[in-house]
DRENZAKE-561491 format. One record per residue (C-alpha): y, z, x. Coordinates in steps of 0.001 Angstrom, whole numbers, padded with zeros to 6 digits, always signed. Layout:
BEGIN
YZX/...
END
This chain:
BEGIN
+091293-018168+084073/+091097-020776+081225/+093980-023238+080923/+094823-021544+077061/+095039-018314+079388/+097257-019931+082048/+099770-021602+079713/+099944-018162+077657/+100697-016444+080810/+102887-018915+081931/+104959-018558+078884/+105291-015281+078740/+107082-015403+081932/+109084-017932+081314/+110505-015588+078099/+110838-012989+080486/+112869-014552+082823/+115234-016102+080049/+115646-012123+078283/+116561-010954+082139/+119126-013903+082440/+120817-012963+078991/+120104-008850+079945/+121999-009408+083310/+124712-011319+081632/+125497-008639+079155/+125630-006240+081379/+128494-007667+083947/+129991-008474+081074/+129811-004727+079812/+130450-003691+082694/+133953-005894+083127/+134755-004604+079658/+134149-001011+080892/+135868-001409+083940/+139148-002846+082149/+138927-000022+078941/+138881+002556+081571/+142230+001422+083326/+144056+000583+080371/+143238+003795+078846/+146062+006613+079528/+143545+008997+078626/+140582+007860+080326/+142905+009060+084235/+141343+012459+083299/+138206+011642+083909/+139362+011321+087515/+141049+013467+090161/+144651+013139+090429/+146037+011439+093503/+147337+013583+096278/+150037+012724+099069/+149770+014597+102280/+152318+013960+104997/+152104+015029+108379/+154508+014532+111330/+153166+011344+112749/+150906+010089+109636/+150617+009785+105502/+146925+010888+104074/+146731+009861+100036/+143696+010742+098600/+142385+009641+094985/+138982+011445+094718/+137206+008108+095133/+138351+007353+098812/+141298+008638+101307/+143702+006283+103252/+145589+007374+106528/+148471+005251+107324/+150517+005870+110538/+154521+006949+109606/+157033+005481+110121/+154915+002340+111478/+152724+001365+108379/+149642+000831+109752/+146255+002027+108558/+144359+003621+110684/+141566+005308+108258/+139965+004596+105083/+137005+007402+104070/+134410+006453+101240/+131104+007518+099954/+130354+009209+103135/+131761+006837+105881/+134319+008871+107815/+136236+005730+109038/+135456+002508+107556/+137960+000898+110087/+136843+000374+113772/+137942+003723+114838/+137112+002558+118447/+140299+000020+117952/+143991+001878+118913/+145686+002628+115927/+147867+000039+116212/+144828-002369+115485/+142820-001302+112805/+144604-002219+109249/+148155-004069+109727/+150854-006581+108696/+151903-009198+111556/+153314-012600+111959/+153774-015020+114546/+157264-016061+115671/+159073-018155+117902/+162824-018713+119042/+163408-022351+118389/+164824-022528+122345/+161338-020637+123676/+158272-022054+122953/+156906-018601+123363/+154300-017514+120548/+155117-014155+119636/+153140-011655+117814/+155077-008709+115865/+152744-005923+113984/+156014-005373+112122/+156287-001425+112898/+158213+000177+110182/+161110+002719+111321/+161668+004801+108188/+158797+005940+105518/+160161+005956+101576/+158373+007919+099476/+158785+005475+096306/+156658+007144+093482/+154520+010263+093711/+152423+011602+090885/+149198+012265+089850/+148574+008704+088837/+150289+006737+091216/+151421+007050+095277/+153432+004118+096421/+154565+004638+099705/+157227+002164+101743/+157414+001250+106050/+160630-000223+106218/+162403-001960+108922/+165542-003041+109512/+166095-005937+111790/+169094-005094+114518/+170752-008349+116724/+169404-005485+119877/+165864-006649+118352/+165959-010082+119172/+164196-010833+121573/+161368-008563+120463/+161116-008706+117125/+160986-011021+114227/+164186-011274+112819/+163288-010102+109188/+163973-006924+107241/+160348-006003+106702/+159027-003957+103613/+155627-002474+103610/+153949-001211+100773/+150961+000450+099578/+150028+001361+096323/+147137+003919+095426/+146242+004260+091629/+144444+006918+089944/+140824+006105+089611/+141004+003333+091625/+138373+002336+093514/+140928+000662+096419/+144503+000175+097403/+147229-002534+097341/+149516-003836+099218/+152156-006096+099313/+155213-007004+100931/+159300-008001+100792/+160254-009864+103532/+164243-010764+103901/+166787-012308+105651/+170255-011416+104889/+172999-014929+104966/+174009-015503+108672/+171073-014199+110779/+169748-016194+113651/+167970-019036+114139/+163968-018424+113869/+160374-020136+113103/+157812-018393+111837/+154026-019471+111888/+151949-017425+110314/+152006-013866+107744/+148991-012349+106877/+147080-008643+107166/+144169-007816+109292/+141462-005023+108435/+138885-004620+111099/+135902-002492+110179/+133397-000495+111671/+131123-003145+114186/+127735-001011+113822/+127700-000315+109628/+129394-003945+108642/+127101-007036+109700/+126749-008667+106406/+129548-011100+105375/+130122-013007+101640/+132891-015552+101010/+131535-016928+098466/+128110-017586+096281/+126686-020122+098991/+128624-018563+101780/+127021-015498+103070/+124678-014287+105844/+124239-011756+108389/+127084-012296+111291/+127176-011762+115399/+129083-008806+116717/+131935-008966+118959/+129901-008477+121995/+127886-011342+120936/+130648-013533+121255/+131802-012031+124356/+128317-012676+125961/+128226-016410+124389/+129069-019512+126162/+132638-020831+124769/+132573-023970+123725/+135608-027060+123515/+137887-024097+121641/+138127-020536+122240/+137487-019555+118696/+133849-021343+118745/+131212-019541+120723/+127619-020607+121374/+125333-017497+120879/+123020-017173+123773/+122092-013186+123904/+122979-012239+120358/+121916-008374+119427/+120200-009831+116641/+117596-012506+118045/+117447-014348+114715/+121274-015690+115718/+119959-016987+118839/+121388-020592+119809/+123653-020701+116750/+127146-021387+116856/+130331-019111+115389/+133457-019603+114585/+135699-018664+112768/+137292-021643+111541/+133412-022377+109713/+134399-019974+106763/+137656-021128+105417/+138667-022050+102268/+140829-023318+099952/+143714-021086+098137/+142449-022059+094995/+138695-020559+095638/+140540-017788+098027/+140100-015106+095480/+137626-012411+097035/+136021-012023+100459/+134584-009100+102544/+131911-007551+104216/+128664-005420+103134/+127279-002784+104778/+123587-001409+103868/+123356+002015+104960/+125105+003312+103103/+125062+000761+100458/+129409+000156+100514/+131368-002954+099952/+134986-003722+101971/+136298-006717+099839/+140090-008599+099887/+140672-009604+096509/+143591-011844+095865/+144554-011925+092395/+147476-014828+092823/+148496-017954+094856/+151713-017628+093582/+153071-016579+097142/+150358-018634+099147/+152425-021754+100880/+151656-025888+100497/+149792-025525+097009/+146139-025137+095553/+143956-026898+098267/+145735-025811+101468/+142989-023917+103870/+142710-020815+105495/+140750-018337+106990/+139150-015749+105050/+136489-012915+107377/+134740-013980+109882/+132778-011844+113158/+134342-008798+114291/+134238-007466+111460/+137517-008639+110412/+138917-009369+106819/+142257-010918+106280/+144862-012010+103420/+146411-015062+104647/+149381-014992+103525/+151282-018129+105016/+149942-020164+108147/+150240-023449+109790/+146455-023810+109729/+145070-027419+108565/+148631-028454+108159/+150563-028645+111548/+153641-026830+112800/+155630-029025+110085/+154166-026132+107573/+155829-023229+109633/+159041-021792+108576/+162101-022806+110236/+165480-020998+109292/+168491-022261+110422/+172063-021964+110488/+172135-018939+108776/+169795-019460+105645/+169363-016404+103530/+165916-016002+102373/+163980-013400+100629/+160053-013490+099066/+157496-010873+098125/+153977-011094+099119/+150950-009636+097202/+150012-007256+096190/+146607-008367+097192/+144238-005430+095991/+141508-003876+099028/+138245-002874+096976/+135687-000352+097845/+132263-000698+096175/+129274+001054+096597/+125893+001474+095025/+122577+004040+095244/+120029+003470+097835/+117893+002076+095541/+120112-000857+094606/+119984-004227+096296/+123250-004261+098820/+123742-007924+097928/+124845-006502+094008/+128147-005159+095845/+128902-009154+095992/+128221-009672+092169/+130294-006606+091868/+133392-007676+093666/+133606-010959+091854/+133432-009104+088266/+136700-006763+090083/+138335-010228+091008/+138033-011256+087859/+139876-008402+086028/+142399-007896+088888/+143123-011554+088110/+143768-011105+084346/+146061-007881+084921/+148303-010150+086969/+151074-009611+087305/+150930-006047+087115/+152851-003465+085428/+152561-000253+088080/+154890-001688+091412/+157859+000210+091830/+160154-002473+093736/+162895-004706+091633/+161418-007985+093439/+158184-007570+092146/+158652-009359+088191/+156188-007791+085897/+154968-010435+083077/+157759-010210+080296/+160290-011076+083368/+158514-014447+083815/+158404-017905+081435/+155621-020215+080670/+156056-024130+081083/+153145-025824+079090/+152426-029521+077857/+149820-032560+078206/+149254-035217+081125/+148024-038657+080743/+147659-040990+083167/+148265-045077+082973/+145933-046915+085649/+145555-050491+083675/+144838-048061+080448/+145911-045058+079202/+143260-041819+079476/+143448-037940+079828/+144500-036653+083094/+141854-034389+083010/+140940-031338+085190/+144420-032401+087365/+146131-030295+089578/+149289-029529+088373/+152128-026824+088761/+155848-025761+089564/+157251-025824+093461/+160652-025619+094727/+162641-029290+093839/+161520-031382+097158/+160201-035150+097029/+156748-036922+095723/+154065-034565+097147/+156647-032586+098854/+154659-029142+097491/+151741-029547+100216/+154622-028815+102699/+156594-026058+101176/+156587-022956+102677/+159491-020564+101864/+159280-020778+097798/+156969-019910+095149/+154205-021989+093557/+152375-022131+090203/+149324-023847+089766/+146760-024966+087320/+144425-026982+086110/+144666-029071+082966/+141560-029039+080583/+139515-031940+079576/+142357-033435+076922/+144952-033091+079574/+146884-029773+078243/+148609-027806+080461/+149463-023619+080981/+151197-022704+083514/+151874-019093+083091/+153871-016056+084736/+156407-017956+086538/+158817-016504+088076/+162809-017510+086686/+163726-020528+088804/+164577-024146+089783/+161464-025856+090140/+159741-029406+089840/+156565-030071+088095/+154155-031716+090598/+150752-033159+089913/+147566-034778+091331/+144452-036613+089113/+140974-036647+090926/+140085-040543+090684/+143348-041672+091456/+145451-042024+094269/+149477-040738+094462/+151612-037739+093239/+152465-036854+089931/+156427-035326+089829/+158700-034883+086838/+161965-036300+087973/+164041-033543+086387/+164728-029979+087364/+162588-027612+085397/+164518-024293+084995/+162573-021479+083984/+164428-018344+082506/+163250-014855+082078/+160923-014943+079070/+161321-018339+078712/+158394-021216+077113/+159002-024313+077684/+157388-027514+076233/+157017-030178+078376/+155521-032014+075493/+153344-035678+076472/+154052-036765+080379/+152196-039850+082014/+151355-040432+085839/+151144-044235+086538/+149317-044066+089983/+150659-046588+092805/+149082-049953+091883/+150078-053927+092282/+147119-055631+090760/+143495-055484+089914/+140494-053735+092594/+138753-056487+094518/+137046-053800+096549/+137333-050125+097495/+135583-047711+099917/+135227-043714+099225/+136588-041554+095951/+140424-041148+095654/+140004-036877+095724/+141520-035914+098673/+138598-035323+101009/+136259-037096+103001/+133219-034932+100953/+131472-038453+099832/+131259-039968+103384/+128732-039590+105671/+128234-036250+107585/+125653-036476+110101/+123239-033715+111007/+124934-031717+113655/+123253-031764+117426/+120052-029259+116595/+121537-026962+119993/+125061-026271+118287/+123692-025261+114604/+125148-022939+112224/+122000-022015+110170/+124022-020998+107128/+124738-024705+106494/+121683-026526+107594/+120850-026726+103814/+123741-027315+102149/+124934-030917+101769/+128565-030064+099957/+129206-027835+102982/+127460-029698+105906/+130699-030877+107202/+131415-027088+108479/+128967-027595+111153/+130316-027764+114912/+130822-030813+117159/+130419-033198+114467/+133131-035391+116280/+130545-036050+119167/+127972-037437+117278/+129889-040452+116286/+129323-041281+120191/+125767-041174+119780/+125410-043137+116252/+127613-045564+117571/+126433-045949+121303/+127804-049161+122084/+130041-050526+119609/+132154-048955+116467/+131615-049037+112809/+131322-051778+110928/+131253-052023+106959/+130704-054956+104706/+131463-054626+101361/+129358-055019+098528/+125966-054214+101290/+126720-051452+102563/+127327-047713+100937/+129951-045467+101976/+128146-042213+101153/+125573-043440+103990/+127413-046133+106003/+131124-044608+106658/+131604-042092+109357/+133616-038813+107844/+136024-039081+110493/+137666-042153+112585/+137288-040190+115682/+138263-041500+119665/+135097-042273+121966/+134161-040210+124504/+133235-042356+127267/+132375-039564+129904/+134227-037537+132802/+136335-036323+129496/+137520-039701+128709/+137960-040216+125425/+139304-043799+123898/+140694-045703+120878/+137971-047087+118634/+138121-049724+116281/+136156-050077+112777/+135754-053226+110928/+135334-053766+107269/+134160-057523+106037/+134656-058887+103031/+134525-062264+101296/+136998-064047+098701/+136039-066697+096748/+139784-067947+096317/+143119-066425+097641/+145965-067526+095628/+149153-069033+096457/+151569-066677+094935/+151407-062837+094975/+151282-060413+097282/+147723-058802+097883/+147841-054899+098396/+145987-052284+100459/+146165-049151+099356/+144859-046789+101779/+144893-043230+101406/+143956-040954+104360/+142827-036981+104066/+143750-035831+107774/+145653-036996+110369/+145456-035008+113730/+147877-036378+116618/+146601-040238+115741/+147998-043663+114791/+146314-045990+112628/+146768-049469+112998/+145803-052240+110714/+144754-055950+111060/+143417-058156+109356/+141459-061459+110754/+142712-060827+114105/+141452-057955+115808/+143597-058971+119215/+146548-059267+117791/+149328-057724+120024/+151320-056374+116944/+149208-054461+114072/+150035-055756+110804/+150853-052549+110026/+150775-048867+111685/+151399-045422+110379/+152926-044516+113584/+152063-040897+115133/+151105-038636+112541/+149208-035513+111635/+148852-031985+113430/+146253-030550+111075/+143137-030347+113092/+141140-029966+110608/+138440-032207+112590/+138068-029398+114936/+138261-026950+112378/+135710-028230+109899/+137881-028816+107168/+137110-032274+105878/+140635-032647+104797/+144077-031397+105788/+147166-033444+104278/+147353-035967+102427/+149088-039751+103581/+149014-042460+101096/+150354-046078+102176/+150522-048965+100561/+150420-052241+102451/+151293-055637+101645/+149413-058398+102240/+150554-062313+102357/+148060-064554+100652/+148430-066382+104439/+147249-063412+106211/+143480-064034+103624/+141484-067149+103378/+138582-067971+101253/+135217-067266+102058/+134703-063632+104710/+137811-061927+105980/+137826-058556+108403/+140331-055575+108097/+140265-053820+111417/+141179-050150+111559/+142355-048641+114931/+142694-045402+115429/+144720-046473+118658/+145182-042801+120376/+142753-041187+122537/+143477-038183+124482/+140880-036289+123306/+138059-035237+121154/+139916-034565+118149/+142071-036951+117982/+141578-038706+114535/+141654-039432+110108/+139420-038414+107839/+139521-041314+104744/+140024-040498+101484/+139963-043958+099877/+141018-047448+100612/+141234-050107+097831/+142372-054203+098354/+144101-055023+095329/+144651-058652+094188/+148097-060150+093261/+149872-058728+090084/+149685-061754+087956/+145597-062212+088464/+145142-059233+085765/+143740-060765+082645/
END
């Protein structure tokens, strides 16, 4: 073929390609519009069966046309969803206590006894029951006779089937009348598990997706250092052979915790949890949690101590009333024809997140708790921030918590929260919040610190309120000498070394941004550093190459793990007189450790300065890259520097154990105040 030949052809697919882009993207966004004139269209419900209610003595069928749902009565559990041809979706093999439920995990302050409750209803309410809409309530009422068995919450269930609905929702009221007992609770959330021989194919996000073990995989595995992580050594599907799972590999953020599920490919159907708010999510927009994972299990986390520590679970005491609604989170069933690609059901559950996201909050739940959108305010306005100049805070975190302290909101776990992100100029929308006492928190990627309006913002019911121009001055005593890493809350721009090529999870072994998900990274510092720890010297080396993600213990053998040290150098070519120098170091995890910090004397006795024990939030183990956030800042005598090369030595002075440790987020020397120009 002739090169005039070649470049025509070439060309021609090139347009090709570029009219399929621009085809595809009109049609999901026709087919959004479609979706959303169909439900807001009264008269479009014709076009669909009406919704039926069928109770039984021992269970509730409601059934739309599209799909039916069995739910056990009075206990509120689902034990049957059929669609397109699937008797069961659930794992029908599962009792029926264990195949769609509500539970949390509890504990007497005086017992250190984890306790699971399903949260059983007693009493079934028929709320609403038309052709349009079925809610349906499992209440239970919490009796002192109860306490040693159940949580001590009044506990109400609800689900919600719509006319022409492709899926159900659910949400739930959880309260605790003034006066009850003391009680901690860890962890709210409900479980789906689905059919082990049609669901194999899992998708929690665009990059996040692959074909998973079965249950009996894992059960066949060898475990590894936790129970939840499983090496896969006779996996039904030989392609998994040798790779690790667990489940901790697929969590995410609340902020990116919008729609998960599973695909199955014969038939063609789609199981997918699609969260529409955060509003009633605990500890803000970046704290992680488990999404699916190998089972086939799907779950809305609801509240959990996970990447945070037991300081994140609830503790009531002395008789603290407390009430909160969680959800609804919406379940949606896809499906498409044989001839379709499967992986389209993905595509298609993101365009349903999308307009389940803009009808929030919604209109149709029958319960007085639940505020639909002219019940709520709006708080809007503009953040700058002041570090040496003035610029736009923008793309910062920012939203409404419960009143607490600076950076309190990562810890709060009983209110609700409101989150956003301003634009590039800084402005602000915070919308549907509900009427309450609140503070206005924020974070800027590219600087360190908390953001927090010192007043009380009170929001009324149909409230706007202005904020109008607010500055964040970040923590900071003079100019940067030096600094190490990206003040963004994670430990993403260090170095993440390959994982050991035995304990691989193939989904990430080509993904940089996600490499840190990959197991036993914690034992390869060991092997990069055989024989002594890290050292750093400013201005030659790199921290995206050169500084380990985590400051992890050494293991030594015989299970021996021990403190380890890491030095960074640095020279000065004077050190004034007067002035205090500062380190400002800011730290993205702490799990059961104690950092200790001195500088040109590495055998000092007494650290110059030590966080004392901090952190529970694992996240090491649990491939999070970050948990909470710790910023400190340190003063520094001109006496402690000298002129010419100095050495800060970091200790991470507990051992223990393998995942004992910090991830960095930053770390900046500044120089006295009056050295600015």
């Amino acid at each position: 073929m002739g090169k005039k030949k070649e470049m025509l052809l070439a060309t021609t697919i090139l347009v090709f390609a570029v009219l399929q882009f621009f085809i595809y993207t009109a049609d999901c966004k026709r087919s959004v519009t479609t979706k959303k004139a169909l439900r807001s269209n009264s008269e479009g419900s014709v076009l669909y069966p009406p919704v039926q209610l069928h109770i039984n003595d021992d269970q509730v069928v409601v059934d739309n046309g599209i799909f039916s749902i069995t739910i056990l009565s009075p206990q509120g559990t689902v034990t049957g969803i059929n669609y397109n041809g699937i008797d069961n979706i659930l794992n029908d093999h599962n009792g029926v206590n264990d195949r769609g439920y509500w539970d949390v995990n509890w504990s007497d302050p005086f017992d250190s006894k984890d306790n699971l409750d399903k949260l059983a209803g007693d009493e079934l309410d028929v709320v609403v029951n038309n052709e349009n809409q079925v809610e349906l309530s499992f209440k239970r009422h919490w009796m002192f006779s109860r306490k040693n068995s159940h949580v001590s919450l009044n506990v109400d269930k609800r689900f919600i089937i719509l006319r022409g609905t492709s899926g159900f929702y659910s949400y739930g009221i959880f309260d605790r009348p003034k006066g009850w007992p003391d009680v901690d609770v860890y962890q709210g959330r409900i479980v789906f598990k689905l059919q082990e021989i049609l669901f194999r194919y899992m998708a929690v996000s665009d990059e996040r997706q692959r074909v998973m073990p079965t249950s009996e995989d894992r059960k066949r595995g060898e475990p590894l250092d936790y129970p939840e992580a499983v090496l896969l050594t006779h996996p039904s599907n030989s392609l998994l052979k040798g790779e690790v799972d667990d489940k901790y590999q697929y969590s995410t953020e609340n902020k990116d915790n919008r729609v998960h599920g599973w695909m199955c490919s014969d038939p063609p159907v789609g199981f997918w949890m699609i969260t529409p708010s955060n509003e009633f999510r605990t500890a803000g927009p970046v704290k992680q949690d488990l999404t699916s994972h190998a089972g086939p299990v799907t779950l809305s986390m609801f509240f959990s101590t996970h990447y945070a520590g037991i300081d994140l679970g609830m503790k009531f005491r002395e008789g603290e009333p407390w009430k909160k609604v969680f959800g609804p989170v919406f379940i949606y069933l896809n499906s498409v024809t044989t001839e379709d690609n499967p992986l389209s059901l993905w595509s298609d559950a993101k365009e349903e997140m999308l307009i389940q996201t803009e009808s929030w909050p919604y209109e149709f739940p029958n319960s007085l708790d639940f505020l639909r959108a002219q019940q709520r305010g709006l708080v809007t306005g503009r953040l700058f921030v002041r570090d040496v100049e003035l610029a736009r805070a923008s793309f910062a975190y920012i939203g409404l918590a419960p009143p607490g302290t600076l950076g309190s909101w990562q810890q709060e776990n009983k209110g609700y929260q409101f989150w956003t992100q301003t634009d590039s100029e800084g402005y602000f929308e915070i919308k549907n919040v509900r009427p309450g006492s609140y503070h206005l928190y924020a974070w800027v990627p590219g600087y360190i610190g908390d953001y927090m309006y010192n007043s009380i913002v009170n929001v009324l019911e149909g409230s706007r309120i202005r904020m109008g121009i607010l500055v964040y001055e970040p923590p900071r005593n003079g100019p940067t000498i030096w600094e190490i890493g990206v003040p963004d809350r994670t430990a993403a721009e260090f170095y993440v070394p390959e994982p050991n090529p035995t304990l691989m999870n193939n989904l990430y072994a080509n993904q940089r941004t996600e490499s840190f998900r990959q197991y036993g990274l914690w034992e390869r510092y060991t092997e990069l550093y055989p024989y002594r720890d890290l050292v750093y010297r400013v201005g030659v080396n790199e921290y995206q190459t050169d500084w380990f993600f985590a400051h992890v213990t050494r293991n030594v053998g015989n299970k021996t793990y021990l403190p380890t040290t890491w030095t960074i150098f640095f020279d000065l070519e004077d050190v004034g007189s007067t002035g205090n120098y500062t380190i400002q170091l800011a730290l993205a995890s702490a799990t059961v450790s104690e950092l200790q910090v001195r500088i040109n004397d590495p055998r000092g006795v007494l650290p110059f300065f030590t966080t004392g024990l901090i952190g529970k939030d694992n996240a090491i183990a649990r491939h999070g890259i970050h948990g909470l956030y710790w910023l400190y800042s340190i003063n520094v005598l001109p006496s402690q520097l000298r002129v010419g090369r100095n050495a800060l030595y970091l200790t991470q002075a507990r051992g223990l154990g393998p995942f004992r440790g910090v991830m960095y987020d930053y770390i900046r020397l500044e120089g006295p105040p009056q050295s600015y120009n």
